[in-house]
Residue, then its C-alpha position, 0 to 999 in steps of 0.5 A: x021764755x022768749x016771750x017773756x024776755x021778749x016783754x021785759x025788753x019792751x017794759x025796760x025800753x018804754x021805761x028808759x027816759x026820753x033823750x033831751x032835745x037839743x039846746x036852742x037859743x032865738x035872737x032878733x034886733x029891735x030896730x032893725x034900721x038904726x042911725x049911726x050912733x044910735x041902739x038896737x035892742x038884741x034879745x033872745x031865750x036860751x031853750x033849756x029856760x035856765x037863768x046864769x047861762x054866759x051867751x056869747x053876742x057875736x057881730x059880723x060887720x059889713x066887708x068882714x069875713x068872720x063873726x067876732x064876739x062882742x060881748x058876754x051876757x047872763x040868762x035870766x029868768x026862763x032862759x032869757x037874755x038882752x043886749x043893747x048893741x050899737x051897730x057902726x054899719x050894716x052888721x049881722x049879730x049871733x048869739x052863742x052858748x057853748x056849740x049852740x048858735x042862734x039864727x043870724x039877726x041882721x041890722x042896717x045903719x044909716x049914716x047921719x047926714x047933717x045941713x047947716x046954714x053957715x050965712x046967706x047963701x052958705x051952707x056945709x053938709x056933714x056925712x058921720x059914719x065909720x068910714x071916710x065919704x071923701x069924693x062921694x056927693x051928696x044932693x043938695x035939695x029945695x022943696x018947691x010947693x009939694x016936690x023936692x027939685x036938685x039944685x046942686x051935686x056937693x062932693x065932700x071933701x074935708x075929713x075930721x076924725x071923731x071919737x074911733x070908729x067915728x069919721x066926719x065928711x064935709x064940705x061947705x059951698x055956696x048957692x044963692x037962693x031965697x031965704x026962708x026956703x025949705x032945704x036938705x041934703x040927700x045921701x044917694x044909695x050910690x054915694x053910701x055904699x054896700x055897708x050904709x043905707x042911703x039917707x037924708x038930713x033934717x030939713x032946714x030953712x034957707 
């Protein structure tokens, strides 16, 4: 009679269906280097493969201590999701539904650094991000044959306020030089700080 309870027991367990894994969501950001201004595409699949599921994007910006949410999305087929961010500095996205949490997908943000020839000898650089550069430099260059040579350290002096978050550092100076020479400016890693990617200006003529 044990036996037989014994079997039956067995019989109903191996009947009894499988326990549902876990809901998972995947994120990831596609570029992960932007220019400030620019998009980064966040896409992800939410494990259960069903369309009509709200995921919530969460961002942490750079000298902040808490995710914040972003924005609310809608699975489509297969469980599928996209969001185009515009991260203002270095940021790092989440996605979440209900208390399932995706794996952190980072992405870096280079300010916009920009060289202008206002008259002979005359120039302005422009630093665009969402904070202020005043007192940081940037590194005035000349291309000379096939290497960059420093000609002048710019300390940015002028702050002009954009559309929020957007904040422009400038500064014009003067430096005589040949005309026609390739030139550009350059953001030191040092100058751009923990929350921005050093970066360069579009090279121009002299």
């Amino acid at each position: 009679m044990k036996r037989l309870i014994s079997i039956a027991t067995l019989l109903a367990f191996c009947a009894a269906p499988a326990a549902a894994a876990p809901a998972t969501l995947t994120l990831k950001a596609s570029p992960t280097v932007v220019a400030y201004g620019g998009s980064t595409a966040l896409s992800g699949v939410l494990s259960t493969l069903k369309s009509g599921q709200r995921v919530d994007i969460l961002g942490q910006d750079c000298g902040q201590g808490a995710f914040k949410k972003v924005t609310t999305v809608t699975t489509t087929a297969g469980g599928a999701f996209t969001y185009a961010a515009k991260p203002s500095m270095n940021t790092t996205y989440q996605a979440k539904q209900k208390n399932v949490v995706s794996p952190n997908a980072s992405v870096q943000a280079a300010p916009v650094l920009t060289l202008r020839k206002l008259a002979k000898n005359k120039f302005s650089a422009s630093v665009t991000g969402a904070q202020t550069f005043v007192g940081k430099f940037v590194v005035f260059q000349r291309l000379r044959i096939s290497k960059w040579v420093s000609l002048k350290h710019v300390t940015l002096t002028t702050l002009t306020q954009g559309t929020k978050p957007t904040e422009v550092t400038s500064a014009a100076f003067t430096i005589r030089l040949p005309t026609k020479l390739k030139i550009r400016a350059v953001l030191p890693a040092a100058q751009a700080g923990t929350c921005y990617l050093p970066t360069k200006s579009k090279v121009i003529r002299s």
